[in-house]
C-alpha positions in Angstrom: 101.2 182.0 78.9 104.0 179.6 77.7 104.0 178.5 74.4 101.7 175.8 73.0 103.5 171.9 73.6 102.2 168.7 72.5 102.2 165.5 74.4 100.4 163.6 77.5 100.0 163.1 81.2 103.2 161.7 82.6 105.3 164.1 80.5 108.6 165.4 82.6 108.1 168.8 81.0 108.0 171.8 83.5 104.4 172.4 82.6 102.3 171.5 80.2 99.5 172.8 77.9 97.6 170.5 75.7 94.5 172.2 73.1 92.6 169.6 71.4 93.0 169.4 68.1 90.0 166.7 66.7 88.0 169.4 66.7 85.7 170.8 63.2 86.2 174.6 63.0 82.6 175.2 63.6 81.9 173.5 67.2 79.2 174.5 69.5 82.1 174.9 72.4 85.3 176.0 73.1 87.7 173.5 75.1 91.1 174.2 76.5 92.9 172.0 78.9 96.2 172.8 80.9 98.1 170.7 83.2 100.8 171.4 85.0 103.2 168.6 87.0 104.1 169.3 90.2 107.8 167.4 90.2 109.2 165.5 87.4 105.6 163.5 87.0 102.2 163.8 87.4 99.2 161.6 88.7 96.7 163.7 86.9 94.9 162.8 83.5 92.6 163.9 81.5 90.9 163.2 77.9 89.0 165.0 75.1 87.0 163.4 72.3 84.6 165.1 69.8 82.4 162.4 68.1 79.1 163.6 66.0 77.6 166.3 68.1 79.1 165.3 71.7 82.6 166.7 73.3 83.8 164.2 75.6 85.5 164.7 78.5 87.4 163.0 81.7 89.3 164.6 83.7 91.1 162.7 87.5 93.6 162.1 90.1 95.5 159.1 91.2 96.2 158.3 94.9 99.7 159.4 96.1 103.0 161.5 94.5 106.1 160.5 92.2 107.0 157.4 89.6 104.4 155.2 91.5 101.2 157.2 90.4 102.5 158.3 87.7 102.7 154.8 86.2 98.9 154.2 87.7 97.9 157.6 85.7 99.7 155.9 82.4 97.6 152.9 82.8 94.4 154.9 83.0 95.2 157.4 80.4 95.5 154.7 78.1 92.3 152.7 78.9 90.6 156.1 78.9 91.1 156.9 75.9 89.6 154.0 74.2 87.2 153.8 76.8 85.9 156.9 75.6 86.4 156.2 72.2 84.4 153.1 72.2 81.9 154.1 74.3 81.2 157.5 72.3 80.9 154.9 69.3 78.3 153.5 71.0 76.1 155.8 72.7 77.3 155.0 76.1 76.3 156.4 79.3 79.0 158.6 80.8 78.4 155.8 84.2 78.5 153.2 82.1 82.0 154.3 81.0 83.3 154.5 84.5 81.9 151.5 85.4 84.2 149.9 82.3 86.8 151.9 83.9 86.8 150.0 87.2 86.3 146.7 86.5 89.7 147.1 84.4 91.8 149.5 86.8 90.2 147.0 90.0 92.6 143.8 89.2 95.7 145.6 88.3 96.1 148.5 91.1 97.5 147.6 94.5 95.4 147.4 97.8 96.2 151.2 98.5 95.7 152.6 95.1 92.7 154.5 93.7 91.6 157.1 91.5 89.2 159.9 91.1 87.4 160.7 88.0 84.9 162.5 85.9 83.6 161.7 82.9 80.8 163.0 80.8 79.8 164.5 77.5 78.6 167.7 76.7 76.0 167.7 73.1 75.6 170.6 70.8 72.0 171.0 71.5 73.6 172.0 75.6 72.7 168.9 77.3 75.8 167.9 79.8 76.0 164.1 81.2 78.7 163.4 83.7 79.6 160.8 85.8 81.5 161.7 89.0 84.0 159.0 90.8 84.4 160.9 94.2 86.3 163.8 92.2 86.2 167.6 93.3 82.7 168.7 91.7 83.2 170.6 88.3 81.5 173.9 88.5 79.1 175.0 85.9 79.4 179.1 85.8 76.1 180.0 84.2 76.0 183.2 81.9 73.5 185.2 84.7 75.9 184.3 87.6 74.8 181.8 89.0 76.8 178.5 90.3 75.9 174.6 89.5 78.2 172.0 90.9 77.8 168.2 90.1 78.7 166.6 93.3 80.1 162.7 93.3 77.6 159.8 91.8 79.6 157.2 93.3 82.7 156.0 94.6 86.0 156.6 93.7 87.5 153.7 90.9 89.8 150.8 91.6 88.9 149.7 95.4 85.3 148.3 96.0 84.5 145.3 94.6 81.0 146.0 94.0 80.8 149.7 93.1 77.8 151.4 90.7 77.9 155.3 89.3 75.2 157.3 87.8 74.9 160.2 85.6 73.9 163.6 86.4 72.7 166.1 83.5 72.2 169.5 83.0 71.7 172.2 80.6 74.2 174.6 79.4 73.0 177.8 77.7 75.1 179.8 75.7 78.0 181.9 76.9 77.9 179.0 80.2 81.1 177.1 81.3 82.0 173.7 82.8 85.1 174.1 84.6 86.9 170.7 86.0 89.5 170.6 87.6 92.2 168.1 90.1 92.4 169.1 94.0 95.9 170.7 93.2 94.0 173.1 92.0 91.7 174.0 95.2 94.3 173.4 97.4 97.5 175.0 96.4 98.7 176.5 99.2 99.9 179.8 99.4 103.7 180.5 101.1 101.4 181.1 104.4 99.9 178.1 104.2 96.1 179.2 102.9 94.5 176.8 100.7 93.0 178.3 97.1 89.9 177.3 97.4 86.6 177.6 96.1 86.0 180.9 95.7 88.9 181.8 94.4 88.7 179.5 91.8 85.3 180.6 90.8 86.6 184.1 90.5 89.8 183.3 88.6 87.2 180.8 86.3 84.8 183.9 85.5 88.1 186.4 85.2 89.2 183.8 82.6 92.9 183.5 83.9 92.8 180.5 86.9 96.1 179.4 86.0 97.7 182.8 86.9 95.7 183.1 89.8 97.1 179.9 91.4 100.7 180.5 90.6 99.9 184.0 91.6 98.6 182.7 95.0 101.6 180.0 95.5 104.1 182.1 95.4 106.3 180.5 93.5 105.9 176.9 95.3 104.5 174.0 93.6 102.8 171.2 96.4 100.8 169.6 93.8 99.9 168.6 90.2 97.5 171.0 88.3 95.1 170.4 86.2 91.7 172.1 84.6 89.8 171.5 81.6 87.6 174.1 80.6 84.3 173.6 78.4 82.6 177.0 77.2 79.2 177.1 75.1 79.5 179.4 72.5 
């Protein structure tokens, strides 16, 4: 594993590994996050926030490659951020959140830009509430084996003018993980052409390593950006 680097989305670093550091020594979960730029920038952003007894998280994918998404993801990182801020502040609903999201991406993106996204909370006492903008569904891996995925609540963000999420919850016990991830992840292709996939990335979540397993299964070619945030209960 390289070595620990600071910084954001957008960064023209190789690759990139970001551990959140608002966090009190005692939390009931362990986050880590890694992304990983295909070329010299990414579309792929992501967020964490710990306020009172909720980890926040968002996690998405802008439309299209190179400077042009990369300026789109800039935008959204930004507004994220004190999205989620304000919105863990005030108690907000993870759809309510991406609904905010929207209405300010909507007016600035052009006709054949959009985004993906997930965003949701996770509260000490297990309780997860996420909101999911037509994003690949995070996985819950449960302790006993078994596999939850939180499929989309509502459209992707930036194109329909009338457009309304909602917020799926669950229950994490201890020793369960959230994975999210971008579709550079599922779909990096190996040098024969075979696509990750699903499984896979189940396997390499449980194993505890996906990282290696995708670079393992590329081959040493990058298609597309990478990125996973991972939310264990302890």
């Amino acid at each position: 594993m390289p070595a620990m680097q600071t910084g954001r989305g957008g960064v023209s670093a190789p690759q990139l590994i970001l551990f959140p550091t608002n966090y009190e020594p005692r939390t009931a979960y362990d986050v880590r996050a890694f992304s990983r730029p295909a070329r010299a920038f990414t579309g792929d952003f992501y967020v964490t926030h710990r306020h009172d007894d909720r980890i926040w998280f968002a996690l998405g994918d802008v439309s299209g490659k190179g400077i042009n998404a990369a300026v789109v993801m800039a935008m959204i990182q930004e507004e994220l951020e004190h999205r989620i801020s304000s919105c863990a502040n005030a108690g907000c609903d993870p759809a309510t959140t991406m609904a905010r999201l929207h209405e300010f991406l909507r007016p600035l993106l052009p006709a054949n830009k959009f985004a993906s996204a997930v965003i949701g909370y996770a509260s000490d006492d297990g309780r997860v509430v996420i909101a999911n903008a037509g994003h690949p569904s995070p996985i819950i891996l449960r302790r006993d084996g078994a596999i939850d995925l939180v499929d989309s609540t509502g459209p992707v963000v930036g194109i329909l003018a009338a457009a309304k999420w909602r917020s799926s919850v669950r229950l994490m016990g201890r020793g369960d993980s959230l994975v999210l991830y971008s579709d550079g992840v599922i779909e990096a292709e190996s040098p024969e052409g075979c696509q990750f996939g699903m499984e896979r990335l189940i396997a390499a979540a449980r194993a505890g390593d996906v990282v290696r397993a995708v670079e393992e299964h590329e081959g040493g070619t990058r298609t597309d950006d990478l990125t996973l945030v991972l939310v264990r209960r302890s």
